[in-house]
PDB file of N, H, CA, C and O in Angstrom:
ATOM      1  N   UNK A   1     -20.988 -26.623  13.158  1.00  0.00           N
ATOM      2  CA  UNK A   1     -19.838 -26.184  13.940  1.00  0.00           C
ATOM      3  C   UNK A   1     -20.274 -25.259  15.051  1.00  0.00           C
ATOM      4  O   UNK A   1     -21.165 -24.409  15.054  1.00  0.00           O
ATOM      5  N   UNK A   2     -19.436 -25.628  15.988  1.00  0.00           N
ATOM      6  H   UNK A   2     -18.713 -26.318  15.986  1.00  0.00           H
ATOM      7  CA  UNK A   2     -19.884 -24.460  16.998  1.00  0.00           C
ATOM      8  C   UNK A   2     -18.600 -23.103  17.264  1.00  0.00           C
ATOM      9  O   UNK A   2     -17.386 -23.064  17.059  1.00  0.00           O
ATOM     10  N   UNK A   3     -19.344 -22.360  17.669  1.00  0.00           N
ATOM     11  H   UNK A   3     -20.330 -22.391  17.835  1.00  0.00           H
ATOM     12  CA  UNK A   3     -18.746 -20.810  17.725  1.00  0.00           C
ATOM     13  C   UNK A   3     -17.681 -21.005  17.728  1.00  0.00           C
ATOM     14  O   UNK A   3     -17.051 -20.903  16.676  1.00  0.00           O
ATOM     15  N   UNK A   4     -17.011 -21.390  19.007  1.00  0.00           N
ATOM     16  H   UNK A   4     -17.523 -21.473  19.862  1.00  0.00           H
ATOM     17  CA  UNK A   4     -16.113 -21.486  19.684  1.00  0.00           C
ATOM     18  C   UNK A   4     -14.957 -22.363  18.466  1.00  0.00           C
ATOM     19  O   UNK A   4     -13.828 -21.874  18.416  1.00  0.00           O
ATOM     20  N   UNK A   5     -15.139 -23.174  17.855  1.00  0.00           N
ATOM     21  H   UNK A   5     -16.055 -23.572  17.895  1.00  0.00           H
ATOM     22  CA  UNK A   5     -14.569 -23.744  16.950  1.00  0.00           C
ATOM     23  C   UNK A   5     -14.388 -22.816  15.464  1.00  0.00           C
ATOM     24  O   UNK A   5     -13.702 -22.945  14.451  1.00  0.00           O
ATOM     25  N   UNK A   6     -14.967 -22.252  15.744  1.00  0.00           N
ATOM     26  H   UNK A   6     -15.524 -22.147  16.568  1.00  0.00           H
ATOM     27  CA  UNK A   6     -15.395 -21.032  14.057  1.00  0.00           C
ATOM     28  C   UNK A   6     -14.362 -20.306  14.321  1.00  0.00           C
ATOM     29  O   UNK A   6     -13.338 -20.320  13.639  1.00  0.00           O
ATOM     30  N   UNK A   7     -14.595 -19.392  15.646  1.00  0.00           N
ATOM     31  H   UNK A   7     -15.427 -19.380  16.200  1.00  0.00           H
ATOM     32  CA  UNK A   7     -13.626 -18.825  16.633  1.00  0.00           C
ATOM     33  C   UNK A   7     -12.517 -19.233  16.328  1.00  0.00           C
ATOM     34  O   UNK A   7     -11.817 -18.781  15.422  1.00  0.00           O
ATOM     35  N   UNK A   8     -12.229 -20.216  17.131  1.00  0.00           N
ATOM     36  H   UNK A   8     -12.797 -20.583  17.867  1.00  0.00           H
ATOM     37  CA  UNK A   8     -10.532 -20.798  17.137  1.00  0.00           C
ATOM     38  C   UNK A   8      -9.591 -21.144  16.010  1.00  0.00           C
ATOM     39  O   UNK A   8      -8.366 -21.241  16.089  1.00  0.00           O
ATOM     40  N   UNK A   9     -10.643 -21.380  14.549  1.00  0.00           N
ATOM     41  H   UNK A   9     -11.637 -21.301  14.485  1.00  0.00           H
ATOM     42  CA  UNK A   9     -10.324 -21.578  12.895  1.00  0.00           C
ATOM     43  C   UNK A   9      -9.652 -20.141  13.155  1.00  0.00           C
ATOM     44  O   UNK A   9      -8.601 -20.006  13.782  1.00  0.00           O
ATOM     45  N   UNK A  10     -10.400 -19.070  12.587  1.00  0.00           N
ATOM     46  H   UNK A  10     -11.253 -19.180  12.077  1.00  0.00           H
ATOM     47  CA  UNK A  10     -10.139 -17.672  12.702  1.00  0.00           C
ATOM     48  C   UNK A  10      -8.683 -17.046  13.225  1.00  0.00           C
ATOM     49  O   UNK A  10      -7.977 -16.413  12.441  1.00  0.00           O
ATOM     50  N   UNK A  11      -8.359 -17.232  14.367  1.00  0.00           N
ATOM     51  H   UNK A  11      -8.932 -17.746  15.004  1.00  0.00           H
ATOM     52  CA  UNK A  11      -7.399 -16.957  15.294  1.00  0.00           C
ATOM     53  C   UNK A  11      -6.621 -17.525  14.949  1.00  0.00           C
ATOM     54  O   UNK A  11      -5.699 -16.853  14.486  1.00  0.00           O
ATOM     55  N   UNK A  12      -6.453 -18.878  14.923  1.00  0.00           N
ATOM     56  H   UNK A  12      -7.202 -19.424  15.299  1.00  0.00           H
ATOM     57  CA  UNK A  12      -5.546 -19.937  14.075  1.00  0.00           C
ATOM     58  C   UNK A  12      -4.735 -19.489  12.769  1.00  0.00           C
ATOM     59  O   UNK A  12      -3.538 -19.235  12.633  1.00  0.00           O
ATOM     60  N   UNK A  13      -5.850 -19.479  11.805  1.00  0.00           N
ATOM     61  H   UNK A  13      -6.822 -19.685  11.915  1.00  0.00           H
ATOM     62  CA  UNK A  13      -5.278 -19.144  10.590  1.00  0.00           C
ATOM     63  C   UNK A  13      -5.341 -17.592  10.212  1.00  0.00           C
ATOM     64  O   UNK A  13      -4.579 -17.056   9.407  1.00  0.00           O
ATOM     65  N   UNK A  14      -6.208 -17.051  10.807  1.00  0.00           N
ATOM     66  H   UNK A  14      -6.826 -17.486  11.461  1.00  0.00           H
ATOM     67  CA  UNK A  14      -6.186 -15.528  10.370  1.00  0.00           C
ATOM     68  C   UNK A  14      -5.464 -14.191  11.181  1.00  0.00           C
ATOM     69  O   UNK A  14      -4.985 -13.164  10.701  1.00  0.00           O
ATOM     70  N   UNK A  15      -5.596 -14.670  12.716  1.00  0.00           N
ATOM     71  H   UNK A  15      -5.985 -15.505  13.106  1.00  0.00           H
ATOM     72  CA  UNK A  15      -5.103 -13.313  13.258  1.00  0.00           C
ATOM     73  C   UNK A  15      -3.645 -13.260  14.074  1.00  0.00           C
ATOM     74  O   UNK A  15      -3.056 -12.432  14.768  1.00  0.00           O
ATOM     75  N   UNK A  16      -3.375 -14.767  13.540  1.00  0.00           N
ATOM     76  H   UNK A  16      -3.854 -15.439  12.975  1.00  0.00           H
ATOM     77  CA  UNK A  16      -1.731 -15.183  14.135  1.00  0.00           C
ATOM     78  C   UNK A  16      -1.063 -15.183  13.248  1.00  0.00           C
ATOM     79  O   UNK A  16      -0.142 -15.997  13.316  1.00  0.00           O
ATOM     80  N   UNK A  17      -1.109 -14.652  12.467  1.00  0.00           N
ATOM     81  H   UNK A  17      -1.858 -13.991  12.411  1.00  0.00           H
ATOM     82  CA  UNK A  17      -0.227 -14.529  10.885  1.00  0.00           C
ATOM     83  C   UNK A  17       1.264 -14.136  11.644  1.00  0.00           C
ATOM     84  O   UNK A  17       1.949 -15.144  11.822  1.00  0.00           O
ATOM     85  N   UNK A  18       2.015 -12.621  12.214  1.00  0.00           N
ATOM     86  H   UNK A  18       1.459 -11.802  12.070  1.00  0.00           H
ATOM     87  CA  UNK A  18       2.647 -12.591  12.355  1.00  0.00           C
ATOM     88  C   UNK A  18       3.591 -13.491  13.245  1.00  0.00           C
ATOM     89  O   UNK A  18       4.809 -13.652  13.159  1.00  0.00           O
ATOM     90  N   UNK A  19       2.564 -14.095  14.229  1.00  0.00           N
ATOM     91  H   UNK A  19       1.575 -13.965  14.299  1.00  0.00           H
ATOM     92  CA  UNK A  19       3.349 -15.017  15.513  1.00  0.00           C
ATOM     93  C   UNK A  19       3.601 -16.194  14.652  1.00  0.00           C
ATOM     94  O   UNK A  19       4.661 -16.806  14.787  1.00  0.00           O
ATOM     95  N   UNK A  20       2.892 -16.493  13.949  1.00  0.00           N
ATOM     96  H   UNK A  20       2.031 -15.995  13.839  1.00  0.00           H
ATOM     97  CA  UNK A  20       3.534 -17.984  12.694  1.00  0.00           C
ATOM     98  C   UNK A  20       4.710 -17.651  12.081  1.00  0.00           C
ATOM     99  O   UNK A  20       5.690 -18.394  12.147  1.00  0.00           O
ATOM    100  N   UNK A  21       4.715 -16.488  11.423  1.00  0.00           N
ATOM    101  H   UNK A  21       3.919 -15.885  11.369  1.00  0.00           H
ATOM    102  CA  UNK A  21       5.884 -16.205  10.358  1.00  0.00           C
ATOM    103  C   UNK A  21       7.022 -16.072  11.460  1.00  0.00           C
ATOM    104  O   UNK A  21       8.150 -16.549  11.337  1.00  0.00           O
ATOM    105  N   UNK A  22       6.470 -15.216  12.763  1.00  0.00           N
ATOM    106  H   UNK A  22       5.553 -14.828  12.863  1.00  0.00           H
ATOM    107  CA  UNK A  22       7.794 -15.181  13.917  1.00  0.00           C
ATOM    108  C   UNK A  22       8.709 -16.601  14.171  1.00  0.00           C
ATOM    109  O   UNK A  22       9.924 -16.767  14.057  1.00  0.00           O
ATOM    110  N   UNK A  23       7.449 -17.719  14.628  1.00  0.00           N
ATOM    111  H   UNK A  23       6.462 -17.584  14.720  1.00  0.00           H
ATOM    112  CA  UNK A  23       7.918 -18.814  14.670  1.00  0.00           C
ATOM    113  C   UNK A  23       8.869 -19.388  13.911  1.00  0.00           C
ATOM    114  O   UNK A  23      10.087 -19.565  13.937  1.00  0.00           O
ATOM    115  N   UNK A  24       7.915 -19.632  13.206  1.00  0.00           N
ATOM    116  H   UNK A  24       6.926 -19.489  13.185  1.00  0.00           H
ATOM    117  CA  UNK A  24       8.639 -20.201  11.676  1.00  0.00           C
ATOM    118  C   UNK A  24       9.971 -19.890  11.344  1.00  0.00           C
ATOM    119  O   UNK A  24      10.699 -20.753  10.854  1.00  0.00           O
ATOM    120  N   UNK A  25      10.407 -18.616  11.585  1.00  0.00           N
ATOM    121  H   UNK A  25       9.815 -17.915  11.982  1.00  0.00           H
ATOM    122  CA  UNK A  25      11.665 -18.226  10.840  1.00  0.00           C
ATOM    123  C   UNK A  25      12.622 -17.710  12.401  1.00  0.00           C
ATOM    124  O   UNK A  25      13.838 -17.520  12.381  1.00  0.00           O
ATOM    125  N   UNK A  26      12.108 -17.621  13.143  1.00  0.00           N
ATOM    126  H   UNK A  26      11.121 -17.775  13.160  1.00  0.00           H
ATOM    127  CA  UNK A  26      12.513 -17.611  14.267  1.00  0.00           C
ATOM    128  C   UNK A  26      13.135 -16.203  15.011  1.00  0.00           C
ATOM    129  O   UNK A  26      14.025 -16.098  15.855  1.00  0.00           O
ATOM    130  N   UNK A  27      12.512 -15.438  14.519  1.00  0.00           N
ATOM    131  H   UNK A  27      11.789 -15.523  13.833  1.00  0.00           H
ATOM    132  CA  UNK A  27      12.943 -14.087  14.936  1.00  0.00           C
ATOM    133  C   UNK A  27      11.908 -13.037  15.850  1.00  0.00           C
ATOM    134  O   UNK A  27      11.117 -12.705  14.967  1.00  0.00           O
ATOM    135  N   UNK A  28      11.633 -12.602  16.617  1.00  0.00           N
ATOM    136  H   UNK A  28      12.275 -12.872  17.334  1.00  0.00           H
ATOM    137  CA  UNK A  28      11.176 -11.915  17.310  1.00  0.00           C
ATOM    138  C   UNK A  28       9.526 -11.288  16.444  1.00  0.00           C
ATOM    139  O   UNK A  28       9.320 -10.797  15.334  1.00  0.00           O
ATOM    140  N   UNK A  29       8.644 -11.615  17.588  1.00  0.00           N
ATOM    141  H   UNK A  29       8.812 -12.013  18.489  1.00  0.00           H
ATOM    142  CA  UNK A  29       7.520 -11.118  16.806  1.00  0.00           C
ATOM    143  C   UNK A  29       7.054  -9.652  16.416  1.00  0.00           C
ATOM    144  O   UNK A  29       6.530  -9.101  15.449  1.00  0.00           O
ATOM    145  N   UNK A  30       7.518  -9.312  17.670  1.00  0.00           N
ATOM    146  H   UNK A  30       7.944  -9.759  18.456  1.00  0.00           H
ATOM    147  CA  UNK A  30       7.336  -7.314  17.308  1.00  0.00           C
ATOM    148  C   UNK A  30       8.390  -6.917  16.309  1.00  0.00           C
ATOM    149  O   UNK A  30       8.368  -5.787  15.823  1.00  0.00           O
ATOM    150  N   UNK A  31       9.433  -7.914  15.939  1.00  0.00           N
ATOM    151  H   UNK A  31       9.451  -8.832  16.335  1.00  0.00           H
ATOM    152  CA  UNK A  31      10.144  -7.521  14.859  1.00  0.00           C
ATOM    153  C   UNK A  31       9.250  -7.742  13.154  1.00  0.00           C
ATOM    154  O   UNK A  31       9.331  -7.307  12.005  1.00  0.00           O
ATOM    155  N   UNK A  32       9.105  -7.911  13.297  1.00  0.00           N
ATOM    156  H   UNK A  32       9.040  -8.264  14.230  1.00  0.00           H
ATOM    157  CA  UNK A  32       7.500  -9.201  12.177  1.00  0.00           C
ATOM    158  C   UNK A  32       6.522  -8.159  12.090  1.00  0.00           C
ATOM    159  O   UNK A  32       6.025  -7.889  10.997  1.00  0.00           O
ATOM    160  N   UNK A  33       6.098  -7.361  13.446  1.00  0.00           N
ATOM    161  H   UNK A  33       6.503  -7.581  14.334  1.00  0.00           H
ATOM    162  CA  UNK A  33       4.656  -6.680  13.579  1.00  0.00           C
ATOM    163  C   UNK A  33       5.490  -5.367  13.106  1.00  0.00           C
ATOM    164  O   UNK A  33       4.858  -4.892  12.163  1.00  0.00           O
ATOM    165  N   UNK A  34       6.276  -4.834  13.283  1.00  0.00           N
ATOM    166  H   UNK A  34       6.790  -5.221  14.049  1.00  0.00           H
ATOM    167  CA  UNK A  34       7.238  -3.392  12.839  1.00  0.00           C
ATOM    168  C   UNK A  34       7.243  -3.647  11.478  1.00  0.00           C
ATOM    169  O   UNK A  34       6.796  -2.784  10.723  1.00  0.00           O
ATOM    170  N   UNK A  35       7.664  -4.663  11.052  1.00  0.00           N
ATOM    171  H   UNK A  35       8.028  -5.364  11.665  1.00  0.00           H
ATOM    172  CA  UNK A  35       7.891  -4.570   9.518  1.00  0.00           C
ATOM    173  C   UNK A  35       6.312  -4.778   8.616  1.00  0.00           C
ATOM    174  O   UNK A  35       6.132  -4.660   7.404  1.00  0.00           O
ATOM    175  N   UNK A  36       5.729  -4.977   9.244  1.00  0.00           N
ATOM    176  H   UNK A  36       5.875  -5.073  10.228  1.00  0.00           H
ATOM    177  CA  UNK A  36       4.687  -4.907   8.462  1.00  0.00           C
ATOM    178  C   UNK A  36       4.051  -3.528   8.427  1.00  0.00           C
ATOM    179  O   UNK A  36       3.499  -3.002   7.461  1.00  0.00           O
ATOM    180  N   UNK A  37       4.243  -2.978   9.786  1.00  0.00           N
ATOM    181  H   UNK A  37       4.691  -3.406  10.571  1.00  0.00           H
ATOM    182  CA  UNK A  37       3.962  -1.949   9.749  1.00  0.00           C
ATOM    183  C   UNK A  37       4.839  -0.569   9.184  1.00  0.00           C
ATOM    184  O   UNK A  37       4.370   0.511   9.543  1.00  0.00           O
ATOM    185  N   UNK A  38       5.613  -0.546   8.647  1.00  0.00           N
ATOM    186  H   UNK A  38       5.994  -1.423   8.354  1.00  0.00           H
ATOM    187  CA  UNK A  38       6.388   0.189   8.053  1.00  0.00           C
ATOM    188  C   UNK A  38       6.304  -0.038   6.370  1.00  0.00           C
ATOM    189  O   UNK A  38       6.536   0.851   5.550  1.00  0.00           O
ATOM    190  N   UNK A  39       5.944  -1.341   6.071  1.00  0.00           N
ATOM    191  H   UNK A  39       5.755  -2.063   6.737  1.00  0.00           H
ATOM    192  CA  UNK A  39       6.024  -2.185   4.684  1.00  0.00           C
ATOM    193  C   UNK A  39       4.897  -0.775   4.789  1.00  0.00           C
ATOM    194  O   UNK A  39       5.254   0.371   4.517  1.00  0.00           O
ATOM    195  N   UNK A  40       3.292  -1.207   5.306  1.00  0.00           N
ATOM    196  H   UNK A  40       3.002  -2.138   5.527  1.00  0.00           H
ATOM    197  CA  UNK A  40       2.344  -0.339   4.755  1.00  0.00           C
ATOM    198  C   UNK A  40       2.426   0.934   4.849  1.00  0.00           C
ATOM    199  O   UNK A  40       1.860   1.729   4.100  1.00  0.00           O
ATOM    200  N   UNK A  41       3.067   1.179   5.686  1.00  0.00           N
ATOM    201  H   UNK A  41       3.527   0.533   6.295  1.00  0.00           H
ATOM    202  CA  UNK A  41       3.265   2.923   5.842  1.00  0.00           C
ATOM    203  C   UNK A  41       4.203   3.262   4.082  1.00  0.00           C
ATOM    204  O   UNK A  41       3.698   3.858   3.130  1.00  0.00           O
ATOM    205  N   UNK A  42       5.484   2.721   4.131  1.00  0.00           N
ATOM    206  H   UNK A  42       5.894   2.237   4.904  1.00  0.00           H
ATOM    207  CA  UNK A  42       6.011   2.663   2.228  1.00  0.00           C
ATOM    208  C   UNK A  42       5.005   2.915   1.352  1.00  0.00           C
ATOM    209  O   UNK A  42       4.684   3.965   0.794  1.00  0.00           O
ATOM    210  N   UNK A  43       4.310   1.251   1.276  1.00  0.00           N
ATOM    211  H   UNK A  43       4.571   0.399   1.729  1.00  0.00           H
ATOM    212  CA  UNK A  43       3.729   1.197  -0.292  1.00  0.00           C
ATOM    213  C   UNK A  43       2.583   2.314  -0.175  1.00  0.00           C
ATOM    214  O   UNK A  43       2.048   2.788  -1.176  1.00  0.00           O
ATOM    215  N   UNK A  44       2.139   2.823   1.588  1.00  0.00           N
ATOM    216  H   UNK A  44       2.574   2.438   2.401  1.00  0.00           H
ATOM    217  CA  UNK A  44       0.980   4.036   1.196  1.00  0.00           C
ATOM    218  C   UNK A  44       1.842   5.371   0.635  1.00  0.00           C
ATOM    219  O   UNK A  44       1.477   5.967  -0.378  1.00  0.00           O
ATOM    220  N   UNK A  45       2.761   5.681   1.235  1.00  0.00           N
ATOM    221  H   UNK A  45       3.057   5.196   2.058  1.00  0.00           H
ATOM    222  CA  UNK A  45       3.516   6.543   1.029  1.00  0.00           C
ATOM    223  C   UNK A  45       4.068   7.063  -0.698  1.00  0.00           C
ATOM    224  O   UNK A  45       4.312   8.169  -1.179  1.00  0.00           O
ATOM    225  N   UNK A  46       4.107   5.454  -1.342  1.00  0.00           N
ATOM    226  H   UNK A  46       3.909   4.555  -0.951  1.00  0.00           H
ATOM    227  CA  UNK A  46       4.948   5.411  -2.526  1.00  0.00           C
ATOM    228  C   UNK A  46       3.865   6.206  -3.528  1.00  0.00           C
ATOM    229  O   UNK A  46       4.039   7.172  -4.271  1.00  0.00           O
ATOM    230  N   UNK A  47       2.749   5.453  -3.260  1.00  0.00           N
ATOM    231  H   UNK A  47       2.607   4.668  -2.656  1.00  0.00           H
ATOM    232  CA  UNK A  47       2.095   5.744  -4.318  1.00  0.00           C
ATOM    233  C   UNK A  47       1.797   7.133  -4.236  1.00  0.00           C
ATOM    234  O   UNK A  47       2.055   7.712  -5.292  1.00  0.00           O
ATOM    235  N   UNK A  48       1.322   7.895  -3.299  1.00  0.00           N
ATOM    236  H   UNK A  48       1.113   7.425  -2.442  1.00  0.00           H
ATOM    237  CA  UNK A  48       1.096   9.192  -3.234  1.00  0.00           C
ATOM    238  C   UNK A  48       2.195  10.006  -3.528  1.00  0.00           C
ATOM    239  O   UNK A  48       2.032  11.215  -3.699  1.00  0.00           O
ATOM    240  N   UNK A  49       3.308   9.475  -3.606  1.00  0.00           N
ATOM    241  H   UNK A  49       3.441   8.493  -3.466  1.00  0.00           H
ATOM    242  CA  UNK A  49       4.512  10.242  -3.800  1.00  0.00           C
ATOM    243  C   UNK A  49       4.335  10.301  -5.470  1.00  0.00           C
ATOM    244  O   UNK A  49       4.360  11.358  -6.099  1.00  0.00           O
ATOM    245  N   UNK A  50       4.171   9.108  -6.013  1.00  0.00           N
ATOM    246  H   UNK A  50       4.152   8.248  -5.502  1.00  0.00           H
ATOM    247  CA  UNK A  50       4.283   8.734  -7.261  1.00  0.00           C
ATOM    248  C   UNK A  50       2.959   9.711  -7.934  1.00  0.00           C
ATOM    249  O   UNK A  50       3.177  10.415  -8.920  1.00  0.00           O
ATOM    250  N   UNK A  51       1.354   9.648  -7.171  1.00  0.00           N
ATOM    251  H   UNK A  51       1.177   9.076  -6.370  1.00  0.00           H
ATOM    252  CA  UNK A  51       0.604  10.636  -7.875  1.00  0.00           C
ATOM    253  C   UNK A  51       1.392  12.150  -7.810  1.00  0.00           C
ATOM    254  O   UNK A  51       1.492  12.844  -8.822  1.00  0.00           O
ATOM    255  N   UNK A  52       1.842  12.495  -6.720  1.00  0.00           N
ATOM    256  H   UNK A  52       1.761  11.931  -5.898  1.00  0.00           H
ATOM    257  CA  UNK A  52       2.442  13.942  -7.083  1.00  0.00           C
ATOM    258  C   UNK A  52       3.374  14.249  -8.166  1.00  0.00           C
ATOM    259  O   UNK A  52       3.152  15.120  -9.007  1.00  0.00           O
ATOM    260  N   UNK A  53       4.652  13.355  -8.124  1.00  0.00           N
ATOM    261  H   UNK A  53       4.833  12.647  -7.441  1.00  0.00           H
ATOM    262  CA  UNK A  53       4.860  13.064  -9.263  1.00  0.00           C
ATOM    263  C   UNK A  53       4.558  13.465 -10.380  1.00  0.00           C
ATOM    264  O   UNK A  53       5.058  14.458 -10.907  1.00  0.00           O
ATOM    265  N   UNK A  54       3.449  12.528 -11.027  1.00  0.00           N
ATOM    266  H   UNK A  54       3.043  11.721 -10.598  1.00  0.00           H
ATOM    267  CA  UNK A  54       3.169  12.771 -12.238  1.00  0.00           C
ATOM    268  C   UNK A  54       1.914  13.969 -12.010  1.00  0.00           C
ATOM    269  O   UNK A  54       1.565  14.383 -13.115  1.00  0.00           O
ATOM    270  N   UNK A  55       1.370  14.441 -11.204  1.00  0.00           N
ATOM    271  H   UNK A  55       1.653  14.105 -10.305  1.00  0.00           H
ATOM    272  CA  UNK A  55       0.845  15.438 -11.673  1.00  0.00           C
ATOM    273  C   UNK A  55       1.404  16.948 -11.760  1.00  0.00           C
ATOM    274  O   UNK A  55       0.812  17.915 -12.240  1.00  0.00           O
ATOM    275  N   UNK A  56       2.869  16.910 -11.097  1.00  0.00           N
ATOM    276  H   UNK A  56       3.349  16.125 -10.707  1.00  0.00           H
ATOM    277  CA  UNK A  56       3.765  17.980 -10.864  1.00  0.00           C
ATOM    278  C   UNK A  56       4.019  17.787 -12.517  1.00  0.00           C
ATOM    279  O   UNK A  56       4.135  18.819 -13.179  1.00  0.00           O
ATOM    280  N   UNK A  57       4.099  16.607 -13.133  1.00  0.00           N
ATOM    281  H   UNK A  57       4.006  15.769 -12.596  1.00  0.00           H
ATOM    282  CA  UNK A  57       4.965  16.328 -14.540  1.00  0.00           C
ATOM    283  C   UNK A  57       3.892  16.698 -15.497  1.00  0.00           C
ATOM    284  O   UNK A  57       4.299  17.283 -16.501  1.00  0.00           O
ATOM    285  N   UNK A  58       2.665  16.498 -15.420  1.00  0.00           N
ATOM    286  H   UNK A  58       2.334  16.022 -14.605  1.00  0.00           H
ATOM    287  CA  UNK A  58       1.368  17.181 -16.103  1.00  0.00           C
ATOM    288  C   UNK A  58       1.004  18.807 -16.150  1.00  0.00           C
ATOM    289  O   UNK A  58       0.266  19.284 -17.013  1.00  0.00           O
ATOM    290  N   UNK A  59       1.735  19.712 -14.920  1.00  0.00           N
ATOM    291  H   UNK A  59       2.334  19.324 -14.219  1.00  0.00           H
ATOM    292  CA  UNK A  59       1.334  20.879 -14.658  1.00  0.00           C
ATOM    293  C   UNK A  59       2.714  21.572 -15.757  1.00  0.00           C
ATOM    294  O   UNK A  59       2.563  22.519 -16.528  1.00  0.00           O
ATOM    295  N   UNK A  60       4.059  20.762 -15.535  1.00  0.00           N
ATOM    296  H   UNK A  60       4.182  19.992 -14.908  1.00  0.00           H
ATOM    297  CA  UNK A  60       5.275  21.516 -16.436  1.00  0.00           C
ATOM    298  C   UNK A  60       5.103  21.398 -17.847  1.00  0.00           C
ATOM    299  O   UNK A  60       5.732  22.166 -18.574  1.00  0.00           O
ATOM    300  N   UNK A  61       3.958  20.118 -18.580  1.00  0.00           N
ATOM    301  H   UNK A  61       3.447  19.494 -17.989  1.00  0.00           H
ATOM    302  CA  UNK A  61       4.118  19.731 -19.294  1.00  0.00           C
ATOM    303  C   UNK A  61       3.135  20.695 -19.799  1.00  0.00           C
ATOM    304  O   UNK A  61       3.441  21.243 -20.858  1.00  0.00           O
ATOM    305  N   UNK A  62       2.269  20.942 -19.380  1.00  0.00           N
ATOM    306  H   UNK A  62       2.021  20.497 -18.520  1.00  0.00           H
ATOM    307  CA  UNK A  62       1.286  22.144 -19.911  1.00  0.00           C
ATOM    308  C   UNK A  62       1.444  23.507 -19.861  1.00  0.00           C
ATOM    309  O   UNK A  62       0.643  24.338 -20.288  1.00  0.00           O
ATOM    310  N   UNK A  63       2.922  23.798 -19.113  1.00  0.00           N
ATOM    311  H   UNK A  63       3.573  23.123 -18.766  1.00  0.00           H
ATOM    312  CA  UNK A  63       3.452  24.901 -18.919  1.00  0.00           C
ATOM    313  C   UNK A  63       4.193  25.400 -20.433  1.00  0.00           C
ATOM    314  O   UNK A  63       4.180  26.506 -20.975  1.00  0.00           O
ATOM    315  N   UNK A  64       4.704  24.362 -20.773  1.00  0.00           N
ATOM    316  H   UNK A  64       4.714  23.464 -20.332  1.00  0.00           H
ATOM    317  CA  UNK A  64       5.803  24.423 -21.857  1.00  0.00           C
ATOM    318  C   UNK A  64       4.888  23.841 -23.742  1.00  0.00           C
ATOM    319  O   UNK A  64       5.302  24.135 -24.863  1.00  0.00           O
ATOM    320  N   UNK A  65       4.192  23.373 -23.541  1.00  0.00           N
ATOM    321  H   UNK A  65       3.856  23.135 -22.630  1.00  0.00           H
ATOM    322  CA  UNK A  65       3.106  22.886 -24.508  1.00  0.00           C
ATOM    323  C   UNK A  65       2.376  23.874 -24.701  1.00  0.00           C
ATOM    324  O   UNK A  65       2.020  24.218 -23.574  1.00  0.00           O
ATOM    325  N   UNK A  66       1.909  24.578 -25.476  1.00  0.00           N
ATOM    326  H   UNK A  66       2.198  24.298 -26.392  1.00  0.00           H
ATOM    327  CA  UNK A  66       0.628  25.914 -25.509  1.00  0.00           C
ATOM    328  C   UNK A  66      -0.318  25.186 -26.259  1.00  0.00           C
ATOM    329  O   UNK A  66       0.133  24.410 -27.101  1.00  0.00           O
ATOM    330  N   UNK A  67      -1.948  25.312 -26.079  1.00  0.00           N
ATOM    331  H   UNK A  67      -2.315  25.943 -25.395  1.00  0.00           H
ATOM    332  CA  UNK A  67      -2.852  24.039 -27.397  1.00  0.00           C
ATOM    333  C   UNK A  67      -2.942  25.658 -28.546  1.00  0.00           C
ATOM    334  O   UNK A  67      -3.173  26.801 -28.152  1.00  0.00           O
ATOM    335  N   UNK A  68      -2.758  25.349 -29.533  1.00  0.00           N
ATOM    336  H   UNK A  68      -2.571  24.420 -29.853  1.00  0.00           H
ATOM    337  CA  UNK A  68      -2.375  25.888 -30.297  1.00  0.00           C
ATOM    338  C   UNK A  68      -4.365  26.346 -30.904  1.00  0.00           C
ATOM    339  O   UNK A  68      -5.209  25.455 -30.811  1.00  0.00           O
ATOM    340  N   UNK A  69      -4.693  27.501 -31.352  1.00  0.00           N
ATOM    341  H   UNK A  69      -4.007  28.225 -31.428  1.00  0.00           H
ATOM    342  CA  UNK A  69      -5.861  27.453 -31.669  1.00  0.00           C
ATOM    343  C   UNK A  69      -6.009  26.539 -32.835  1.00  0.00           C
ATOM    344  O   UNK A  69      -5.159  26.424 -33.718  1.00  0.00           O
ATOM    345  N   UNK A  70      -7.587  25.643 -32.766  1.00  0.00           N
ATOM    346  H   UNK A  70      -8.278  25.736 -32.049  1.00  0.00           H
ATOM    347  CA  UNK A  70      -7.496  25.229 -34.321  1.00  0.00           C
ATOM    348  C   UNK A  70      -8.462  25.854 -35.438  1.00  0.00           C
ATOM    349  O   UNK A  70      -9.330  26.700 -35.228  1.00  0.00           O
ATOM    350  N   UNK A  71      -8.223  25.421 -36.344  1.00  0.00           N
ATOM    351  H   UNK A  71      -7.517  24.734 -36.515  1.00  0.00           H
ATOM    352  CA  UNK A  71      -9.002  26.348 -37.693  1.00  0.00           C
ATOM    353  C   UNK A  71     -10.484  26.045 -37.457  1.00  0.00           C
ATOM    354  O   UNK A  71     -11.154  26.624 -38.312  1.00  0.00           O
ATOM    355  N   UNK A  72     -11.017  25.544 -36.846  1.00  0.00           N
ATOM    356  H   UNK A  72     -10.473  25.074 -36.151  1.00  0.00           H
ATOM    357  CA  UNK A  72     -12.345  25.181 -36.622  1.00  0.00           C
ATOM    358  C   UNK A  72     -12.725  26.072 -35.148  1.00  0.00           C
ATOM    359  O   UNK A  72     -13.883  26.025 -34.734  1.00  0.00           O
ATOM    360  N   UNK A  73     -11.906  26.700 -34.563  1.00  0.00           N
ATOM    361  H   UNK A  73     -10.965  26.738 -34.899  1.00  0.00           H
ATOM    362  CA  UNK A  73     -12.536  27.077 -33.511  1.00  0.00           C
ATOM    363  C   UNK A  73     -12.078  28.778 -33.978  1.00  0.00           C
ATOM    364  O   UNK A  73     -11.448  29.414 -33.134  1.00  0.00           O
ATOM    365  N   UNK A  74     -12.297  29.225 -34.858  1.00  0.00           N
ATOM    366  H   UNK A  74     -12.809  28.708 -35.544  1.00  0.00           H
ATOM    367  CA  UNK A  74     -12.106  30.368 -35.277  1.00  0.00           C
ATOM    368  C   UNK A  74     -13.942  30.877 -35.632  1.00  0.00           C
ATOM    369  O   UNK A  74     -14.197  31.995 -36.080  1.00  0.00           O
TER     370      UNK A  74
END
């Protein structure tokens, strides 16, 4: 194969993703390129929300829990 054909595979199937799905469904492409870009901004968002979360829920939980001494560490 030559470059130019390797090339044009690439572009084709890989870096026109949004202008296909635009097509396809027929709605505006920067509408397509926004939502993807907001999708990832979310799911980055979620999860970091979600580690604070539970480590805010780990810090109360050790607030209210005392480790009690045990008979072996006497």
């Amino acid at each position: 194969m030559n470059l130019e054909k390797i090339r044009y595979f690439f572009v084709k199937h890989g870096f026109n993703v949004s202008t296909r799905l635009a097509d396809k469904s027929g709605i505006p492409v920067n509408n397509v390129r926004l939502f993807f870009i907001y999708a990832s901004f979310v799911t980055l968002g979620a999860s970091f929300i979600l580690y604070l979360l539970l480590a805010f829920a780990l810090r109360i939980k050790d607030l209210f829990y005392k480790k009690r001494p045990s008979v072996f560490d006497l």
